[in-house]
N, C-alpha and C positions, 0 to 999 in steps of 0.2 A: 554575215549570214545571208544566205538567198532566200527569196520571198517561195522557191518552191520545194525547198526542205520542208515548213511547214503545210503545204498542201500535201508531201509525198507521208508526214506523218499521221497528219490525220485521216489519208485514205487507209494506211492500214491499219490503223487503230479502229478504221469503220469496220473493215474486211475483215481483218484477223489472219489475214494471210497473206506474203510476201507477194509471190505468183500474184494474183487476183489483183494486189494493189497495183503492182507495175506493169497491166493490161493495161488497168483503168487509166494510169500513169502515164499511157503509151511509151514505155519506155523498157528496157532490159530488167532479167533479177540483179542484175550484177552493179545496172550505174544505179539503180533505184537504190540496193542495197550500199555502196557506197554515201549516195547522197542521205541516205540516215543516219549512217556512220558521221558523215563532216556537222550532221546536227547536234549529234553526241557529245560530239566534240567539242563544240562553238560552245554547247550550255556545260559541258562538264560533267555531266552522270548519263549512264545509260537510260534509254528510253522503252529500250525492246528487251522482255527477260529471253534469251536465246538457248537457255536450262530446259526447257518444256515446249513440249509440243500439243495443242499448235499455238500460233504465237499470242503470246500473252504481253500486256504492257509491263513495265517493273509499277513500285508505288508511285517512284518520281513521273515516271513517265502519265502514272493516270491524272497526278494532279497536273502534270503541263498541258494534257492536252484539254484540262478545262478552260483553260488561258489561251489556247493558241488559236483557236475559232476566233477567239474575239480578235487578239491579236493579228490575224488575217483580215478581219473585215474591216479595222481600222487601216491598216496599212494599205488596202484597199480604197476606200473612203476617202482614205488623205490624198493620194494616187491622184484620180478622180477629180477631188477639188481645186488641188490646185494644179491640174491642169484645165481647168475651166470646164469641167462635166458637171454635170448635175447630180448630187448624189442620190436625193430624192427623185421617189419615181412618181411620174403624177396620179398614174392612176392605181397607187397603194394608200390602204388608211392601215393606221395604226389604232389598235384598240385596247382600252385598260378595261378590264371585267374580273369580277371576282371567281375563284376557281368554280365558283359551284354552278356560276350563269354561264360559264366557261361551256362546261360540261350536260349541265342541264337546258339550254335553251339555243344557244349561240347554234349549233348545228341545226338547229332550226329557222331560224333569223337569219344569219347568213343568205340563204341563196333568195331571198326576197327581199333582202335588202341591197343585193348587191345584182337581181337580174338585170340581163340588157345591157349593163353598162361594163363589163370587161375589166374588172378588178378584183385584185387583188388584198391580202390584208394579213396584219403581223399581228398577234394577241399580245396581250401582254398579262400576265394573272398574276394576284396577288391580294392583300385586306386590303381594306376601303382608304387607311393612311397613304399606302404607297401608291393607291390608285392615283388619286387627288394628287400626289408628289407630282406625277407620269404626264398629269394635266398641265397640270400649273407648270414645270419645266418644260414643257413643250416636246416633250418622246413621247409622248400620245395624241393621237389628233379628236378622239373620241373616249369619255369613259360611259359604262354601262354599271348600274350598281342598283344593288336594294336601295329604301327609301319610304323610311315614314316619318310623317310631319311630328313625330316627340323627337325624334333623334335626326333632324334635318342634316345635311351635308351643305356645311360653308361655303358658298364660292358667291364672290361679287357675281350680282343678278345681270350689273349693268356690261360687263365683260363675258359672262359667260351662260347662254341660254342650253334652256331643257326641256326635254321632251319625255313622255310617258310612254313608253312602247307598253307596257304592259301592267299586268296586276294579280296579283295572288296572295295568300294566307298564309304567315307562320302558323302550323298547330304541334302540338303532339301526338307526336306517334307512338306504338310499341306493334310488337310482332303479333299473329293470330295467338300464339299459344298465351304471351300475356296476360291480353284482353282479355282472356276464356277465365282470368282468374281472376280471383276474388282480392286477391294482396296487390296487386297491379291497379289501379284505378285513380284518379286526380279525385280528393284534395290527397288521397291519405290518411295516415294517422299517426300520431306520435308512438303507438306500439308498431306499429309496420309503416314505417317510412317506406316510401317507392323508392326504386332504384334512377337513378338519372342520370341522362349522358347530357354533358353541357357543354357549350363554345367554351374554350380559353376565356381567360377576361380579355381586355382590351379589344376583341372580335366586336366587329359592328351586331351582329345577329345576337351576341350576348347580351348586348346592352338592350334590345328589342325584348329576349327572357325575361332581362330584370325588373324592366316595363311591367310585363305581364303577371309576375310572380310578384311585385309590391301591388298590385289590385288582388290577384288571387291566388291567393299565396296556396302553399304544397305542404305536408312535411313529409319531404327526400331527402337523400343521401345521395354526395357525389357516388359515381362508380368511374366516372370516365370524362376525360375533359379533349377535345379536339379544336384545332381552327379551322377544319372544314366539315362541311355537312353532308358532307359524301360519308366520309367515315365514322358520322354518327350515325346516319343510316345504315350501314351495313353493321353499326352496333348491337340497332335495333331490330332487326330481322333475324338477328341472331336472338335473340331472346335476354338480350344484356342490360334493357331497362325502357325509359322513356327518351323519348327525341324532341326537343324544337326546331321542326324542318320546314322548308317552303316547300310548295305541294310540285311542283317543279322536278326538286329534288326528286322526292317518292316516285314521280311518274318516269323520271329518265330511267330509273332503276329498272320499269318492265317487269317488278315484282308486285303480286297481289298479296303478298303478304302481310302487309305493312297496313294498321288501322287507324284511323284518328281518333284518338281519346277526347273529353274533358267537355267539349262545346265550347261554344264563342267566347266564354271567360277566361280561356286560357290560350286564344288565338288571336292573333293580331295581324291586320290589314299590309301588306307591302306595294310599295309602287313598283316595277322597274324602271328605272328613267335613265334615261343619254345625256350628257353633258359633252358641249364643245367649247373652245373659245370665238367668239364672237370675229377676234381680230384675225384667223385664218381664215383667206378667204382664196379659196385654191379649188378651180370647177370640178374635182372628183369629190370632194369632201362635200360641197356644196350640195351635186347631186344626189347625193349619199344621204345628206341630212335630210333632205327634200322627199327621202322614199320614207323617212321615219318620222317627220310630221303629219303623213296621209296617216296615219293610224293614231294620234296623239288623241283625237275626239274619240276612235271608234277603235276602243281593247280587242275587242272583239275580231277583228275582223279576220282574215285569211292569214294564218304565220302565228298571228300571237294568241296565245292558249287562254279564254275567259276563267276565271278563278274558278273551281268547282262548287266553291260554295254558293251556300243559297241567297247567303245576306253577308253584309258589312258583322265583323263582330264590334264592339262597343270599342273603341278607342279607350285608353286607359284614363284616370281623372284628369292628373298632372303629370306633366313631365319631370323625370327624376337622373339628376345627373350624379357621376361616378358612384353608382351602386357595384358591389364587389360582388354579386351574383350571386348571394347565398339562397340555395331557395328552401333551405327549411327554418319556418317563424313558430 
């Protein structure tokens, strides 16, 4: 197999047309089109349905070409290293964050944490478990994550230092039309249970819920269970119950729809904080870290968004570990 079969596949898998691929390909329809054929070949099923127009992949072909990028960058990679290149680039960080700081902050953070200095950077999203994996195995150079002191995030202090880029509030939410009602409203009642949208278990932000709902408890009813807070949000704007979101969240959305219920008893304090490993010690990363400790004394300042709240809500009594989320007592 040639290493440029699978580039001539995945351009047209990107394109969706022969023509267009074998521009980009600098090359004819005719050897393009043959060099798909000897790939065809080499794997043994077709790649390209040739039935319909315009072109479409077969199944085989969509599940190869989820394989074959990676399979290009490695063979690449190996290329590369042993011929004594460097495959790392210096001036890239690699970042583990969860999808919702992904989504909700990171476009904001970004170009002041990275002004001046001419780099680059690979995300990497996912829960708080695989973050940490990303860390500790060394595919990430930086992770970004919620963080309150009842449900701390492990990592040797003496290996691996942190910083606090920022801070805000889990609350609850629901939509205007909600709020306007009378059956909507925290605690509840055992005749009208609230509706509620809740993390998955095993979700770090769940375990922060459960926190909150063993101090001040509800009586709800699941309606909807999610691992991201994006899409309880737009659960919640929809009129489909209650949310525990980071104010983050609400405000990427650009909708005024969305209201915070309950008060401080049912809202809980978040860090955002950066972890790296101590032992990388590589001058992009370094300067990099260096832009995120100016702001570790002062939340506040330019880039990072102060909580809207007015005050700290009370921390919960005790820390309670493996609660399975139930929030009607």
């Amino acid at each position: 197999m040639e290493l440029r079969w699978l580039q001539d596949f995945l351009t047209v898998a990107e394109t969706g047309n022969f023509t267009r691929a074998a521009e980009k390909r600098n090359t004819s329809q005719a050897a393009f089109s043959r060099r798909i054929k000897s790939l065809e070949s080499w794997l043994g099923f077709d790649l390209i349905d040739r039935g319909v127009y315009p072109t479409k992949l077969t199944p085989q072909g969509e599940h190869f070409r989820e394989h074959a990028s990676e399979l290009l960058r490695q063979m690449l990679d190996t290329r590369n290293e042993l011929g004594g290149k460097p495959v790392r680039r210096p001036d890239h960080i690699r970042i583990a964050v969860p999808f919702g700081l992904a989504t909700a902050q990171l476009p904001h953070w970004w170009p002041i944490w990275s002004q001046n200095k001419r780099l680059s950077c690979s995300v990497i999203v996912g829960n708080n478990h695989d973050l940490v994996t990303s860390l500790v195995s060394e595919n990430a150079d930086l992770m970004v994550c919620y963080h309150n002191a009842q449900q701390p995030i492990e990592l040797d202090p003496s290996r691996y230092e942190r910083v606090v880029v920022g801070t805000e509030f889990l609350r609850p939410y629901v939509s205007e039309k909600l709020a306007a009602s009378a059956d909507v409203s925290l605690p509840g009642r055992p005749s009208h249970p609230v509706p509620l949208l809740m993390y998955s278990r095993g979700v770090y932000l769940a375990r922060l819920v459960d926190l909150i709902l063993e101090n001040a408890p509800v009586f709800g009813r699941r309606v909807m269970e999610s691992d991201m807070s994006d899409v309880l949000r737009d659960m919640a704007f929809t009129d489909h119950g209650i949310a525990w979101l980071p104010e983050s969240t609400v405000a990427a959305a650009g909708r005024a729809g969305l209201i915070a219920i309950g008060g401080d008893a049912w809202a809980l304090p978040l860090s955002l904080v950066a972890f790296r490993d101590r032992t990388h010690d590589h001058r992009s990363l370094n300067l990099f870290w260096s832009e995120l400790c100016k702001h570790d004394a002062d939340q506040g300042a330019d880039g990072f968004r102060r909580s809207s709240a007015g005050s700290l809500a009370k921390p919960a009594a005790k820390s309670v570990a493996g609660l399975t989320g139930q929030a009607s007592h």
